[in-house]
N, C-alpha and C positions, 0 to 999 in steps of 0.2 A: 110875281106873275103866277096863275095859275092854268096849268094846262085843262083844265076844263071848259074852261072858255074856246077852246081848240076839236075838243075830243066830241067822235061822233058816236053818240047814247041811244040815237034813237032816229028816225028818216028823216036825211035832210036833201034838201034842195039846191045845187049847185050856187043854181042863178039868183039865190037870196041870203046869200053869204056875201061879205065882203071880199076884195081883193087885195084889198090898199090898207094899212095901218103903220104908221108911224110913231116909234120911240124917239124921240130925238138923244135918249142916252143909250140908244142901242149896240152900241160900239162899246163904249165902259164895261154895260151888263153883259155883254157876250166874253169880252178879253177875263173878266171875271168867273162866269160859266166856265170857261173850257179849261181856266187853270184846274179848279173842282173838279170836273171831271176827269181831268188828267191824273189828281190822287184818287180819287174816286175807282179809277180805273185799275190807278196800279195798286190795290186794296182788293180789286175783285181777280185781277189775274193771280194775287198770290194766296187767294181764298180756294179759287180753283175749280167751284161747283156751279157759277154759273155761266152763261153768255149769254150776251145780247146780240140780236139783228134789230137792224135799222132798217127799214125800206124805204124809198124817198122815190117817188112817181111823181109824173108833173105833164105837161104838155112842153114841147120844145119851148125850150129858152125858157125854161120856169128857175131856173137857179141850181140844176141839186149840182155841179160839177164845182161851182164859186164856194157851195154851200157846205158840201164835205170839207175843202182845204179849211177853210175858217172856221168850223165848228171844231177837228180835229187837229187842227195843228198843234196842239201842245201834248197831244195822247202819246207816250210812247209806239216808236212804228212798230214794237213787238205785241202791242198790245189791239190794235187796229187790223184790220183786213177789208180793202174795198173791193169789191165784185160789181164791173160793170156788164150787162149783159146786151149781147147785140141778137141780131140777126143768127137764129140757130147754125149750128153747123152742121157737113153732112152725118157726122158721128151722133153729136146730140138728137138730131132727129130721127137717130135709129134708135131713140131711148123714148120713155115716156115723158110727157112736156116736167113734168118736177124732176126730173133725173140731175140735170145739168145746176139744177138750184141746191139741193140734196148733197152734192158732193160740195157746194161752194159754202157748208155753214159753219159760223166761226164755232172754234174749241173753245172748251168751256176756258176760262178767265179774259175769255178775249171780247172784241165789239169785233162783229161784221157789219161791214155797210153795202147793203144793194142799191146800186146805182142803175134802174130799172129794174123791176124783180117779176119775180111770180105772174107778178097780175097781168103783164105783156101778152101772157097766153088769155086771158076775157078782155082784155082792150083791145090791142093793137088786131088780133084779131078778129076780134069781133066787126070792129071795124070793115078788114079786109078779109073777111072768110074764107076767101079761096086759098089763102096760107095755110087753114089746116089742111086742104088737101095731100100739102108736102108731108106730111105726119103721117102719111100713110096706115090711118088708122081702119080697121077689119068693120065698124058701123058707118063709116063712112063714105058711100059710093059718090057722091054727087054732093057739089054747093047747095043743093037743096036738102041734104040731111044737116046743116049747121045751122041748127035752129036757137032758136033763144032756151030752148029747154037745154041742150047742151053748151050752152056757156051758166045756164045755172047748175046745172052736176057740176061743171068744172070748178063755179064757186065752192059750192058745198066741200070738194076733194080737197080745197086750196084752206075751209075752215080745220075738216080733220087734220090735215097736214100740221098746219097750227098749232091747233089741240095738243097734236103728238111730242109737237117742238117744246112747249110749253111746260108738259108735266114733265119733259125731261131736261130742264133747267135752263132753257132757254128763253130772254126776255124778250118779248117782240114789242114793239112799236113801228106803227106805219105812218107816212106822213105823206100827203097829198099838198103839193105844192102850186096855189089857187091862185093865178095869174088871170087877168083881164083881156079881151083879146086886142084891145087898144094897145096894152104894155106890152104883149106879144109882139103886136107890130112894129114899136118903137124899137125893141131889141135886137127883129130880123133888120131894120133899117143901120143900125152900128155895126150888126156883119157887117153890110155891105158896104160902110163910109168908114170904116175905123181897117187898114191894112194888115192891123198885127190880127183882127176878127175873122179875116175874109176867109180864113181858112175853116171856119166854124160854118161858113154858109153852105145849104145846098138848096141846087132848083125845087128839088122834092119836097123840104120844107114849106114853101108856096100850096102843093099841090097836097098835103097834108092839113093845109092851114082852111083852104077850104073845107073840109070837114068837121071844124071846130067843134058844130052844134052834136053830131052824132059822138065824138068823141068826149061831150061833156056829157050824155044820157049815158054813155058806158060806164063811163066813170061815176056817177051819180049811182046808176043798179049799184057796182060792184062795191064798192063804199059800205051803201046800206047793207046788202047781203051778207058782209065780212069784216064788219068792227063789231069785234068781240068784245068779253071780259079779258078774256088770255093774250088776245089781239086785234089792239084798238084802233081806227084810223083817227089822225088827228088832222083837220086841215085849217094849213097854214095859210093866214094872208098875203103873199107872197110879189105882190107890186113893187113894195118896198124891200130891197134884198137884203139890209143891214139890220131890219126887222125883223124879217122870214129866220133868219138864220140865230138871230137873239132866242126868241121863240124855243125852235129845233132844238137849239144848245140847251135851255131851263127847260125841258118836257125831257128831255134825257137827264140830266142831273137829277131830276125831282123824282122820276124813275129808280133809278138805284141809288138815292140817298133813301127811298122807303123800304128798302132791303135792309132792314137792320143786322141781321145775321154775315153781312158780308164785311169780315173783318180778318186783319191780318194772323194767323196760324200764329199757335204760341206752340215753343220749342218743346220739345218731351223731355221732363223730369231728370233724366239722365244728362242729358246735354246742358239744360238751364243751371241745374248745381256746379257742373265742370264748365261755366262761362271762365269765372277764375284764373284757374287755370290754364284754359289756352290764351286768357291775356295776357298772362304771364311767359306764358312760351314764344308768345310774339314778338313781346317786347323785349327778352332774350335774346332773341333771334338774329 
């Protein structure tokens, strides 16, 4: 596989990308990805200089909650950190919208995974504008100052922020999980017919679902605006889930398998000569 066939280079169109792609050995190659990455990983945690964030954005029921357990389940849990973010809270929204994401990034040998990230500040609000009002920001007096011009600064903020993450040894990759609104439908339909799901449903979901179309142009700007070199969106086909998540898995491995420099610490001269010896002491012992 290669993740270019995924990664966005240059302006793409929501509505002319597929949904749906099928492996039928997606299962095998993913159980195989994640072992890899799981040395992969515990190679870069005792290297110590870099980290990764992962962000995974989707429209409901695109996959990313199935999508994390399965891509990382073989990662060391020392070596993982998921960060799901909801609804600000009253604290967070006495900070600046990056404040709450800023405190949540993984340390360097580690992966963080954002389970909604950043971009919830140009989507979701963008969406429903009158949220920023809560932000109680000093340019702001009215839903008529949240114009498109300020959800493009806020792009821009969310590239430098990047930028920053990036020179200071953090891997980013973004994944945009690209569901159909048909497959959308069938998924809200197993909430509500599968009992152990039902808990997964809300009314609001519906009342969200009507706004597909605007919430694919948001997505569609913010994409274009903000897949960089440093940090790239890649969007996945995401119909088929055992696919979407094979994918995720070989675009992260292929990731930091091109870090060649990321390699297990050799012991200092002093210590490597007296190996010997404390074998010895051990086996003494």
């Amino acid at each position: 596989m290669s993740s270019r066939n995924y990664k966005v280079t240059g302006t793409i169109k929501l509505a002319e990308i597929e949904t749906k792609e099928i492996d039928d050995k997606a299962k095998s190659k993913l159980k195989k990805a994640r072992k890899k990455l799981s040395e992969v990983q515990d190679t870069m945690y005792a290297h110590g200089k870099y980290s990764m964030l992962v962000c995974l954005q989707g429209m409901d029921t695109a996959g990313k909650d199935s999508l994390i357990r399965e891509v990382f389940k073989q990662v060391n849990a020392r070596g993982v950190v998921v960060q799901s973010f909801k609804v600000p809270t009253e604290n967070e929204l006495k900070n600046d919208y990056l404040w709450r994401h800023y405190i949540a990034l993984p340390q360097r040998g580690k992966i963080g995974v954002f389970n909604r990230t950043h971009y919830e500040n140009v989507l979701v609000t963008r969406v429903h504008p009158e949220y920023i009002l809560g932000e109680n920001l000093p340019s702001i007096r009215s839903i008529n100052d949240v114009t498109d011009e300020f959800f493009h600064n806020r792009m821009e903020h969310i590239n430098n922020f990047e930028k920053h993450l990036s020179e200071n040894g953090t891997i980013i990759l973004k994944f945009f999980l690209h569901i159909s609104k048909e497959e959308q439908k069938n998924r809200l339909l197993r909430r509500i017919e599968k009992k152990n799901k039902n808990w997964k449903f809300s009314a609001s979901d519906l009342k969200e679902r009507k706004l597909w179309d605007k919430y694919q142009a948001c997505y569609e700007d913010a994409i274009n605006r903000t897949s960089t070199e440093n940090a790239p969106w890649y969007v996945i086909p995401s119909d088929d889930k055992n696919t979407a998540r094979k994918i995720v898995a070989e675009t992260i491995l292929e990731k930091l398998e091109s870090y060649k420099d990321i390699k297990y610490p050799e012991l200092d001269a002093k210590t490597k000569a007296r190996l010997s010896e404390f074998r010895e002491q051990l086996e003494n012992d």
